[in-house]
C-alpha atoms as one frame of an Amber mdcrd trajectory, in Angstrom:
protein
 -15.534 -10.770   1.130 -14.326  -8.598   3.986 -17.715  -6.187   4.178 -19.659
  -9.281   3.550 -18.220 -11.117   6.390 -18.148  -7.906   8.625 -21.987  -7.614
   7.682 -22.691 -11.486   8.221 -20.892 -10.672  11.920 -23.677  -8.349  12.239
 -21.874  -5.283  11.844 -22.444  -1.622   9.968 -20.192  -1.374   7.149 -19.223
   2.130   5.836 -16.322   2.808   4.033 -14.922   6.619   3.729 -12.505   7.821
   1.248 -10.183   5.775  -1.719 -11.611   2.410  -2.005 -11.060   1.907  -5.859
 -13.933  -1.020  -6.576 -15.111   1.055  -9.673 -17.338   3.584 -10.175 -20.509
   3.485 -11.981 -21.011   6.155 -14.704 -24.663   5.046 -15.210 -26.100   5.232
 -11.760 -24.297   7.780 -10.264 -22.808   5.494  -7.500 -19.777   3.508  -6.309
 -19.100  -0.376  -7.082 -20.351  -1.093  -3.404 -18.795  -4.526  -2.968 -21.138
  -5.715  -0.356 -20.405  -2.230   2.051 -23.684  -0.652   3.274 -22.630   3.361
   3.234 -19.799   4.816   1.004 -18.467   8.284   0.730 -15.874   7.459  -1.817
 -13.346   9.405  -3.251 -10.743   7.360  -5.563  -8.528  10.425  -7.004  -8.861
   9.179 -10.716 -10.440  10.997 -13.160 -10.535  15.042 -13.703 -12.859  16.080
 -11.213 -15.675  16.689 -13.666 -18.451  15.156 -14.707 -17.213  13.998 -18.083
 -13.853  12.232 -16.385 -13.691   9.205 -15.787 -14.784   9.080 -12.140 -17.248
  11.839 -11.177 -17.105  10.415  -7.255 -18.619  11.835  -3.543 -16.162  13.768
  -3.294 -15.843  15.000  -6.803 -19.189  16.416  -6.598 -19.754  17.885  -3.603
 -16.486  20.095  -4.614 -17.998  21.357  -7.686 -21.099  22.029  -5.593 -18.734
  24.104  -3.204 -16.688  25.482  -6.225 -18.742  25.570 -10.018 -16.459  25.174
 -12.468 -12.881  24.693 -10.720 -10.071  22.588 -11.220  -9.580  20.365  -8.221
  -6.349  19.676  -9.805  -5.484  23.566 -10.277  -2.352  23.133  -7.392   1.104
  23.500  -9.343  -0.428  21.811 -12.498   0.270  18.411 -10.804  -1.299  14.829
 -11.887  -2.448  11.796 -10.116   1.110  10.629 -10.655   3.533  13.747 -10.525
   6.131  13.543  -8.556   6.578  17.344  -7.593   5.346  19.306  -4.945   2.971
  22.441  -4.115   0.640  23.778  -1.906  -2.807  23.420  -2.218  -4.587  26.007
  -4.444  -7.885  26.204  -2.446  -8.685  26.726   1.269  -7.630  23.642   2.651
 -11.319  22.832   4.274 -12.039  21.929   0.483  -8.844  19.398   0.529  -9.780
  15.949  -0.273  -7.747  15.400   3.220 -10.182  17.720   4.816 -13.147  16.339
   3.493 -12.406  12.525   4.328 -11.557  13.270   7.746 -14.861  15.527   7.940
 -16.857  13.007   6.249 -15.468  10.380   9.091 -16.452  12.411  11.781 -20.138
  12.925  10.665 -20.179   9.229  10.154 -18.892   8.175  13.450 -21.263  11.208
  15.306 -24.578   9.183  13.086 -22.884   5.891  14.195 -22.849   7.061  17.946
 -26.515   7.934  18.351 -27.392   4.824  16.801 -25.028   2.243  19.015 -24.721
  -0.248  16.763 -21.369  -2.039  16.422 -18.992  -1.054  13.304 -17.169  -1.792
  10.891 -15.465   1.462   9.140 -12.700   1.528   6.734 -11.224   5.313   6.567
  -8.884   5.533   3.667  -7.448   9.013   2.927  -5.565   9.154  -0.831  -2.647
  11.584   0.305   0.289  11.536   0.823  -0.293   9.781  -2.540   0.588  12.001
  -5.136  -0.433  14.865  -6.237   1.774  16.138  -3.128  -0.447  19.199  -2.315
  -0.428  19.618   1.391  -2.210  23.307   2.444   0.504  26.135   2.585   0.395
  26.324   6.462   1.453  22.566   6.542   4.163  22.912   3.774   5.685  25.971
   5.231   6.522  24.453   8.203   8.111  21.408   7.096  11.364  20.820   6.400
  13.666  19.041   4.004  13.928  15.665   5.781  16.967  15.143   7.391  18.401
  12.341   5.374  19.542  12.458   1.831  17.377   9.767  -1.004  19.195   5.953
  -0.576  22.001   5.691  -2.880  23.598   2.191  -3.602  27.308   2.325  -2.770
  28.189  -0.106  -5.217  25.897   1.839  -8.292  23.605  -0.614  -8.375  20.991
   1.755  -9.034  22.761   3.998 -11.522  20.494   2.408 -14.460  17.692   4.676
 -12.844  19.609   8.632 -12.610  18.843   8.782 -15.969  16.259   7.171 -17.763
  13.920   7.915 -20.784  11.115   8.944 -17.878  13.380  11.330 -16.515  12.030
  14.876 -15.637   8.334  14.570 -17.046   5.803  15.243 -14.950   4.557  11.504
 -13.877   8.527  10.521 -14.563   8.914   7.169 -12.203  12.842   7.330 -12.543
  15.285   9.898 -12.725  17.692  12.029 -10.949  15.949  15.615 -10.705  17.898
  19.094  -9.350  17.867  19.314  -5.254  15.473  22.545  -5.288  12.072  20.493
  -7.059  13.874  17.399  -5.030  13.461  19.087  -1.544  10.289  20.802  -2.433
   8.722  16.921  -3.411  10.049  15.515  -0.305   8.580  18.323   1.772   5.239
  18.549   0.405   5.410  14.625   0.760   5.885  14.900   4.632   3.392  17.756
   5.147   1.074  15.642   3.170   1.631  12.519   6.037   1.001  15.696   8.657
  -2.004  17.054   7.214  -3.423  12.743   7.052  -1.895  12.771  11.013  -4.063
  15.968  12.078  -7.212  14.171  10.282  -6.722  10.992  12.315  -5.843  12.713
  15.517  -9.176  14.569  15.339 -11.126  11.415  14.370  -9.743   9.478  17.696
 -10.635  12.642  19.780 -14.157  12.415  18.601 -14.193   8.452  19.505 -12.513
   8.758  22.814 -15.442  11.963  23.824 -18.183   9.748  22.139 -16.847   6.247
  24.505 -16.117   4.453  21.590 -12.451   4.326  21.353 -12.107   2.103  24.539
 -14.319  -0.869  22.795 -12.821  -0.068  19.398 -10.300  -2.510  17.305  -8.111
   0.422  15.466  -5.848  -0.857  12.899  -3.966   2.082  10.915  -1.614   0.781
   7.742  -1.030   1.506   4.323  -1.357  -0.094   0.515   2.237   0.736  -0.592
   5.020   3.603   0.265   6.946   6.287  -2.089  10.389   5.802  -3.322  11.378
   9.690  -2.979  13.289   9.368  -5.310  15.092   6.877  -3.206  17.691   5.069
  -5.823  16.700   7.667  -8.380  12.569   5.978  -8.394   9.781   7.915  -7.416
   5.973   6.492  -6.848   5.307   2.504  -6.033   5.267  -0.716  -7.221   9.189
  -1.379  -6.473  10.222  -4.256  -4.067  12.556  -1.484  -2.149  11.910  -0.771
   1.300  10.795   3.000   0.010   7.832   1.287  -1.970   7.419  -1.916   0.099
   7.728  -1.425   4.070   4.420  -0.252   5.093   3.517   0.740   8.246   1.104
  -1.211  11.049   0.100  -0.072  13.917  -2.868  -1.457  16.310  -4.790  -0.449
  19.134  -7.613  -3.256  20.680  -9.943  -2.472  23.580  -9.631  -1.711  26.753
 -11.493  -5.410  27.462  -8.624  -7.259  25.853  -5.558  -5.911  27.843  -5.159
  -8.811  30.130  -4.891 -11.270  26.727  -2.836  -9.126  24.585   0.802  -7.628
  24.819   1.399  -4.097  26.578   0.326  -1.037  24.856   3.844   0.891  23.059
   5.257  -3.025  22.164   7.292  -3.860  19.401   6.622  -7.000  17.260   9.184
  -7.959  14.700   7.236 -10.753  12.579   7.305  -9.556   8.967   3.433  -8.950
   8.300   1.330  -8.587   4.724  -1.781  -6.412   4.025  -2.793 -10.347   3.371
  -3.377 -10.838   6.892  -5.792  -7.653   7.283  -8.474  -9.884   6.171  -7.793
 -13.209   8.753  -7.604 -10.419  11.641 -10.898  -9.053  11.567 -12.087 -12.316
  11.145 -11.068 -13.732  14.693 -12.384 -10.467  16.159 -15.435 -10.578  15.087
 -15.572 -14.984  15.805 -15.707 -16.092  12.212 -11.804 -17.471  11.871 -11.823
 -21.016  11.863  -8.687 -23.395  11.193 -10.345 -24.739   8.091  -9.351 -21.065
   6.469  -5.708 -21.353   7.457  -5.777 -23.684   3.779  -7.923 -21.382   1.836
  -6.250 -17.861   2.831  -2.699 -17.055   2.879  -3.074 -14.514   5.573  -3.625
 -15.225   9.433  -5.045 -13.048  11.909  -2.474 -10.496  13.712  -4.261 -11.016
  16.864  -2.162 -14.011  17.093   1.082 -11.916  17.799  -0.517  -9.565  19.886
  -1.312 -12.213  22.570   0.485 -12.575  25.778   0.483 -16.598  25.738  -1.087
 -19.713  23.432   0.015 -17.435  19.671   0.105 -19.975  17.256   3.379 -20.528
  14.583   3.856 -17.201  12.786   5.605 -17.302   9.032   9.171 -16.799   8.764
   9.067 -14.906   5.898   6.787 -13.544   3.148   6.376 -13.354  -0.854   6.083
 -10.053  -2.609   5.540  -9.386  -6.368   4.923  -7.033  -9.118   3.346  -7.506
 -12.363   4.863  -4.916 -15.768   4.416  -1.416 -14.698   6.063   1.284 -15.839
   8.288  -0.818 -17.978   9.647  -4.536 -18.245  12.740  -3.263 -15.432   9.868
  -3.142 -12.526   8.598  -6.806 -13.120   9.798  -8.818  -9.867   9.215 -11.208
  -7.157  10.739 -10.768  -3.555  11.549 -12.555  -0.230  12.134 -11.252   2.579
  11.985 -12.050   6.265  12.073  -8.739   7.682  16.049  -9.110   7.692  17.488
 -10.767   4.497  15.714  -9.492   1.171  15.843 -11.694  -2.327  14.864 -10.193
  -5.230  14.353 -12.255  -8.739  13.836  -9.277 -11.772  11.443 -11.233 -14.092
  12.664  -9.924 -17.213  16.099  -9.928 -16.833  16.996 -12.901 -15.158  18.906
 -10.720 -12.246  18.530 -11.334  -8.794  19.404  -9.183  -5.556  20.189 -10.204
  -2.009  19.845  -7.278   0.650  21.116  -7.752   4.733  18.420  -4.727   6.796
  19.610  -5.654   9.359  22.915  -3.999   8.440  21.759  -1.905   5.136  18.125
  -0.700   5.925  18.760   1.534   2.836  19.493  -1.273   0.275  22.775   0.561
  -0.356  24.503  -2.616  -1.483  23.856  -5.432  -3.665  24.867  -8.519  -1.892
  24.236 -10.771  -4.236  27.522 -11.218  -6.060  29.774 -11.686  -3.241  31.200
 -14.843  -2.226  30.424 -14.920   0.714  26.715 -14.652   0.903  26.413 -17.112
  -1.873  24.742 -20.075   0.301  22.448 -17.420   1.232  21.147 -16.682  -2.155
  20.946 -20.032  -2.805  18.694 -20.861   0.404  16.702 -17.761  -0.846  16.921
 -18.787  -4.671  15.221 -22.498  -3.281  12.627 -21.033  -1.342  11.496 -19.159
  -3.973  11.726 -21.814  -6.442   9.371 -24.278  -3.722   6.780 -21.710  -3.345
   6.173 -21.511  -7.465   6.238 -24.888  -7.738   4.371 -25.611  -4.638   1.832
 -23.309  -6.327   1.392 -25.448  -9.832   2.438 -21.637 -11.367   3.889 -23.671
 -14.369   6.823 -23.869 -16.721   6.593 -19.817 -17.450   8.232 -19.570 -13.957
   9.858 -21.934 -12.670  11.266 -25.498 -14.852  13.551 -28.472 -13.971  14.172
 -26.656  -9.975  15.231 -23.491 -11.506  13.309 -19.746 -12.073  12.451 -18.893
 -15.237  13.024 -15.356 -16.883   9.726 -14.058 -18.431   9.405 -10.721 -20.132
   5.666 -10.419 -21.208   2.792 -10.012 -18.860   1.450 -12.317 -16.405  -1.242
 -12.210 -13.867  -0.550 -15.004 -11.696  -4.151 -14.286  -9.037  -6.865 -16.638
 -10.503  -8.989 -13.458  -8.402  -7.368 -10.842  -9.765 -10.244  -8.166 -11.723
  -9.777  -8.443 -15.310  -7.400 -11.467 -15.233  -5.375 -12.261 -18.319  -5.262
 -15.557 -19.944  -3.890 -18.089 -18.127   0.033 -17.463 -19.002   1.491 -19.720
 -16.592   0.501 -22.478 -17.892  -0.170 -22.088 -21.215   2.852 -20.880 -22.684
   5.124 -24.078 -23.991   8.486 -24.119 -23.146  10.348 -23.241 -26.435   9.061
 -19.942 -25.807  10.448 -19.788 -22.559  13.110 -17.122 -22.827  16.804 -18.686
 -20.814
């Protein structure tokens, strides 16, 4: 819906990089979803043309190297969590290329003045971490140690059947391959900061940063091994807190907050979609019922914002095992967890444990506060008609098996929340 709307608005829409809409084996070609250019590359498959992906970038590497293993660096996987340098001179990094690619784009884009809409999506730092030597040999160990729990909260993850294989998504490893992740994890985020600080050189000497919308986020973060987890798809702040950071026009600086401001409304990738709606004049109130998300813009104004949310949702369907099956809460300060499976919840203060170091809870104390947090939760599912697989009779429901709750999710499963009868309904 995005390119459509972005192409409706009378925009260009090219999108560079990992987009992950499919590719098709039989034509040659990307799953366009409506965009007009694509130079895609997704990081799946093996880099050859039997994998299962054989993408832009794919190709053009085995045009630039017959034969080669674009995974050759370290023997590391789409998934591994350990680090090494890149095998191959680092103009051949998939890094290299996107920001390249970019750059040719925005040079074709500038002779032909038409208004844009280009999504630039570099894979790294997702793994493999494989940042070029010059990168990795100048980065250091980061400064703080991996988030332990002080009350051993997350002991259940130092050691765990996953531990020490090479996509392992738990586990305590030894400090040398732990410092040598971590480090090729940050020089990976350097070698994706170069790449963007070239691409906003080129737009500021073609004029086109100063009537430019730039919004720069990400789809998830890296535990680190950050309570003993390593990749995604956990509702800790290693995983979950993303960043966002936006820079409008030049035109818009009288309407909009100074430039360097700090805005502490808790945000979604959700509301990516409502934003460049209002820019480009197509958000209307009727969509404030049909979209969860609403356009950013709305905080960024000096006067007239409307009502933002106080606090968002956040869930995660089986991956890696039943243990990383959840729903969240969180408000940017207070964070309640619900683990499907098991029935446990969590109850985290940021505001005075940014590191999730201790389970509140359990403690006296803060029980009103689960409770609030426990009711919220329990009005959104039912507010939602999810059914008696969630929540029954005011209370959550503990649910072990898979569930795709998104009626638009690709490939949905059958429709578990509501079909399941209650005597199977685990208490």
């Amino acid at each position: 819906e995005l390119a459509r709307s972005m192409g409706a608005a009378g925009l260009r829409t090219v999108v560079i990089g990992k987009n992950h809409f499919g590719w098709n084996r039989t034509s040659g070609k990307p799953v366009a979803h409506e965009f007009e250019d694509l130079q895609i590359y997704d990081g799946l498959g093996n880099g050859f043309k039997n994998g299962s992906e054989f993408d832009d970038y794919d190709q053009w590497f085995q045009q630039q190297m017959p034969g080669q293993d674009p995974l050759a660096s370290g023997g590391l996987d789409w998934n591994s969590w350990r680090g090494a340098a890149y095998e191959y001179p680092e103009w051949l990094h998939p890094t290299a290329w996107t920001g390249r690619s970019t750059r040719r784009t925005l040079l074709a884009l500038g002779k032909s003045a038409s208004p844009f809409f280009l999504k630039v999506s570099f894979h790294r730092p997702h793994s493999p971490y494989d940042p070029p030597a010059r990168l990795l040999n100048s980065t250091s160990s980061p400064g703080r140690p991996p988030a332990q729990a002080v009350d051993g909260w997350d002991e259940r993850f130092r050691k765990c059947s996953a531990q020490g294989s090479m996509d392992a998504w738990c586990g305590e490893v030894d400090p040398k391959s732990l410092a040598l992740a971590r480090r090729a994890y940050l020089a990976s985020v350097s070698f994706v900061d170069e790449e963007i600080g070239s691409i906003l050189r080129l737009m500021t000497n073609l004029g086109m940063l100063a009537n430019t919308f730039v919004l720069f986020t990400s789809d998830h973060g890296d535990m680190q091994m950050d309570h003993f987890l390593w990749r995604k798809s956990y509702p800790y702040e290693g995983s979950s807190h993303i960043p966002l950071l936006v820079r409008w026009p030049e035109k818009l600086g009288d309407q909009f907050l100074d430039r360097g401001s700090i805005v502490s409304a808790v945000t979604e990738l959700r509301d990516l979609y409502p934003t460049f709606l209002e820019i480009v004049g197509f958000w209307n109130t009727s969509q404030e019922a049909e979209l969860d998300g609403r356009p950013l813009t709305w905080l960024l104004r000096r006067a007239g914002g409307k009502p933002w949310r106080q606090w968002v949702d956040l869930e995660h369907n089986i991956c890696y095992n039943e243990t990383n099956h959840w729903n969240a809460l969180t408000d940017g300060t207070m964070k309640f967890i619900f683990h499907a499976c098991s029935g446990e919840e969590q109850l985290f203060d940021l505001s005075l444990d940014p590191s999730e170091s201790q389970d509140l809870s359990k403690s006296f104390e803060r029980s009103q506060q689960v409770e609030k947090w426990r009711q919220r939760m329990v009005s959104q599912f039912e507010a939602e008609g999810r059914g008696p697989t969630w929540v029954q009779h005011g209370a959550l429901r503990k649910r072990c098996r898979s569930c795709l709750y998104s009626p638009h999710f690709p490939g949905r499963t059958a429709d578990c929340h509501k079909s399941v009868a209650a005597a199977q309904i685990q208490v």
